[in-house]
N, C-alpha and C positions, 0 to 999 in steps of 0.2 A: 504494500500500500504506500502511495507518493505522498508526500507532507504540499501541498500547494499552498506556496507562499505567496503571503499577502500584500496587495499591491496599495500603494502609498494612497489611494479614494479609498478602502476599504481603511484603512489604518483612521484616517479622520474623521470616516462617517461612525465608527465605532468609538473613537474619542470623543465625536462629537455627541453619542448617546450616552456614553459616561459623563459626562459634564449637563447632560438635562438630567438626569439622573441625581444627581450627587445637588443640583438644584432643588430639585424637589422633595428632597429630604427635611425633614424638620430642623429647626436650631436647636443645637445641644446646649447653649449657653438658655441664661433667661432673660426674660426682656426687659429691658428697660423699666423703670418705675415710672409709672405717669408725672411726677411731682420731678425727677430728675431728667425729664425732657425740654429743651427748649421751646419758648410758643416763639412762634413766629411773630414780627412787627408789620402790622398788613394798617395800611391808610385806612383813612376815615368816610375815605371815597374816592372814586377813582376818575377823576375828572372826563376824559374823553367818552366813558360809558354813563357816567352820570345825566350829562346835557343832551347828548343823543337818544337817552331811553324817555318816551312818552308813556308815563306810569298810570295815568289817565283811559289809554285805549290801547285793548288789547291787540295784539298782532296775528294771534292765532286764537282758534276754538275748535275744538274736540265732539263733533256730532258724531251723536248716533241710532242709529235708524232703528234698533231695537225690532220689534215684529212687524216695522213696515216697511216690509219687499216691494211695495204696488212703488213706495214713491224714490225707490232706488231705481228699479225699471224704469219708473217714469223720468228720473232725471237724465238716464242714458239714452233711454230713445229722445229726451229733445234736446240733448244735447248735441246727437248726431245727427237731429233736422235743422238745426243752428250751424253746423258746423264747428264746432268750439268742442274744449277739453268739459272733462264734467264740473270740475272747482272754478272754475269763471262763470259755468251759465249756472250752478249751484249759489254764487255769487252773485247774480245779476237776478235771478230769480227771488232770494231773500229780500232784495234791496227792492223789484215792485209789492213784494208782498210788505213790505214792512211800512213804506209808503204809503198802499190802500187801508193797512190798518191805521198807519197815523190819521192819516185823511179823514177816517169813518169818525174818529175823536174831536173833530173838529165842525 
């Protein structure tokens, strides 16, 4: 039986699994005490994210359609009679609905 010696990609890629290996091992020492960690000194604000964020209005919103399939269908078939993506005429759609509802209050 031949000993088939190993070529210098196999030598790495098996070093390279000893070393994720030997990663993912636990610390044998112990960790740190919470009270002997440094806190970090972090601003009081951060000026370029401060003035730019409108805290007022949000930028996103999270629907969900829950047991109503008719008006998930409904928004993709008239979204593809529109022409347009479903979040734009999902969009444009809200915006006359919310209109005719102001409007009825007035």
């Amino acid at each position: 039986m031949a000993l088939k010696k190993r070529s210098a990609s196999e030598k790495a890629r098996e070093e390279a699994i000893e070393a994720f290996g030997n990663a993912a091992e636990p610390f044998l020492t112990a960790p740190v005490a919470r009270d002997q960690r440094i806190t970090p000194i972090r601003p009081s604000f951060t000026p370029e994210l401060s003035d730019i964020r409108d805290k007022e209005r949000p930028k996103t919103m999270l629907l969900r359609f829950d047991n109503d399939l008719d008006l998930v269908e409904l928004l993709s078939m008239v979204a593809t009679l529109e022409g347009r993506k479903k979040h734009p005429m999902a969009l444009r759609a809200l915006r006359i609905g919310l209109e005719q509802v102001r409007d009825s209050y007035e």
